[in-house]
N, C-alpha and C positions, 0 to 999 in steps of 0.2 A: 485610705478606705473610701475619702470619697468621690475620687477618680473611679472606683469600682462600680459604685452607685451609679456615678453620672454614666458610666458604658451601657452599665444595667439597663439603666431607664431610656436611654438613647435607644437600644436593641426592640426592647420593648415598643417603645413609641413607631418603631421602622417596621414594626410586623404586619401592619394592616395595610392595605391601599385600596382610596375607592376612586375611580376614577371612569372615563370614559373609554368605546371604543371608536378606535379612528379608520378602521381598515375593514375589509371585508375577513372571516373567518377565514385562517389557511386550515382546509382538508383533506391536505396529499399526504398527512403525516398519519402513521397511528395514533395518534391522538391530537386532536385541532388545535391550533396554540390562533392568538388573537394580539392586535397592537392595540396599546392602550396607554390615555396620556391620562396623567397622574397630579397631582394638585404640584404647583410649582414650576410648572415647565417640565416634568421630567416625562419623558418618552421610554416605553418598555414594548419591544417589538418579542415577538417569540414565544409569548408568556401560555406555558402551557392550560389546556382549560379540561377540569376535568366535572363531569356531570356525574348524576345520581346513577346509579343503576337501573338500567331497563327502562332510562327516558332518553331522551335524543331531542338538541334541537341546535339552529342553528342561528345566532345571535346576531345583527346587523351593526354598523355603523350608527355611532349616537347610543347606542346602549349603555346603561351602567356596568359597570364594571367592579368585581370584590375580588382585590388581589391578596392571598397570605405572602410573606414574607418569609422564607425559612431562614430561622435564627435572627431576625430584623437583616439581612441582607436583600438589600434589593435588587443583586443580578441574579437573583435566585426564586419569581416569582411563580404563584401556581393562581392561574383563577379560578374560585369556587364558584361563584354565585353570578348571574347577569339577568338585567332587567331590564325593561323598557316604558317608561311613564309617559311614554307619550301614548299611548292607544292601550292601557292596562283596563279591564275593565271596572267601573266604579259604580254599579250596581248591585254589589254582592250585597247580603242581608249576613249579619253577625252567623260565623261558623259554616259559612257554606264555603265549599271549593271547585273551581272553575279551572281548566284547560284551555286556554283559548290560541287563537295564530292575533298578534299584533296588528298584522295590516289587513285583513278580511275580515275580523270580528267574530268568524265561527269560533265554537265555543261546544266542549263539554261540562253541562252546567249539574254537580251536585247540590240541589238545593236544601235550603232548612226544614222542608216539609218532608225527605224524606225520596222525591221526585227526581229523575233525571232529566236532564234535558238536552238532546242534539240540535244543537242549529247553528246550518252550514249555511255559509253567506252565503253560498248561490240557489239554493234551492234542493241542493241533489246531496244525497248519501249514497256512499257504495259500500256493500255488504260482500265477500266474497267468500262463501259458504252457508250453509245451514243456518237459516231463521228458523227456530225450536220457541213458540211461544206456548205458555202454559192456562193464559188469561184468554184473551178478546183481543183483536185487532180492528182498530177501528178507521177508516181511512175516508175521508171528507164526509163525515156524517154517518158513513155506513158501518155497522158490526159486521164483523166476519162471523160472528157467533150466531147471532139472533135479528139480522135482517129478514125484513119482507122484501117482496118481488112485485113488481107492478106488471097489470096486464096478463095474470094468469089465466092463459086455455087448459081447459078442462082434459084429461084422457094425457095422450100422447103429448098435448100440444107445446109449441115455447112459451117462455114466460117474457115478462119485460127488463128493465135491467130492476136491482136494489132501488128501494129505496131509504132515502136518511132518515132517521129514527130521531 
């Protein structure tokens, strides 16, 4: 009985792996598999990765790595989960969530107040469709709602541009 134990717990203990990745994502397959080395020397090339629904991303070299095991065999691995601590961001405030790219720092920031926040390293967002705002848009000082105009002529005449409120 306790040769059954000791398989048992052996299986058990082979079911997790966290390890690194070594290699660039392979994505010529239907589904991306990654190589990844594992506490002890062992190397696990092919390891399929399967992500959440309706997100996408693509993991580098030097990443963590969360491999299940099915049945504690290890030529049988699936990766769930992959991270990256080197460039994670460590600003958040308790219970906010954040989308960000690791090596640019843009970032979709849900914050605790409530507030969204877009900021793209480089300065620029691309919208491709319909901006439907219900509020006030405000863009370097100026309301789109409730701006004034400098330099207004009387009658027919032009006005100057907004100004910042």
């Amino acid at each position: 009985m306790s040769m059954v134990m000791t398989r048992l717990a052996r299986r058990i203990s082979m079911a997790l792996g966290i390890g690194r990745q070594t290699a660039d994502t392979n994505e010529s397959t239907s589904t991306p598999t990654v190589q990844v080395a594992l506490n002890g020397g062992e190397l696990r090339s092919d390891v399929p990765m399967v992500q959440l629904y309706g997100f996408a991303s693509r993991s580098v070299p030097g990443s963590d790595v969360i491999v299940v095991f099915q049945d504690g065999d290890r030529s049988r691995g699936v990766a769930v989960a992959t991270g990256d601590q080197r460039n994670r961001p460590t600003d958040l405030q308790p219970g906010e969530v954040c989308v960000f790219h690791p090596q640019t720092g843009s970032r979709i920031w849900m914050k605790a107040d409530g507030s969204i926040a877009i900021v793209p390293h480089n300065g620029q967002a691309l919208l491709d469709g319909t901006l439907t705002v219900t509020k006030d848009v405000i863009a370097n000082g100026v309301s789109l709602v409730n701006h004034l105009t400098s330099d207004v002529q009387p009658g027919s005449g032009q006005s100057g541009p907004p100004v910042a409120t």
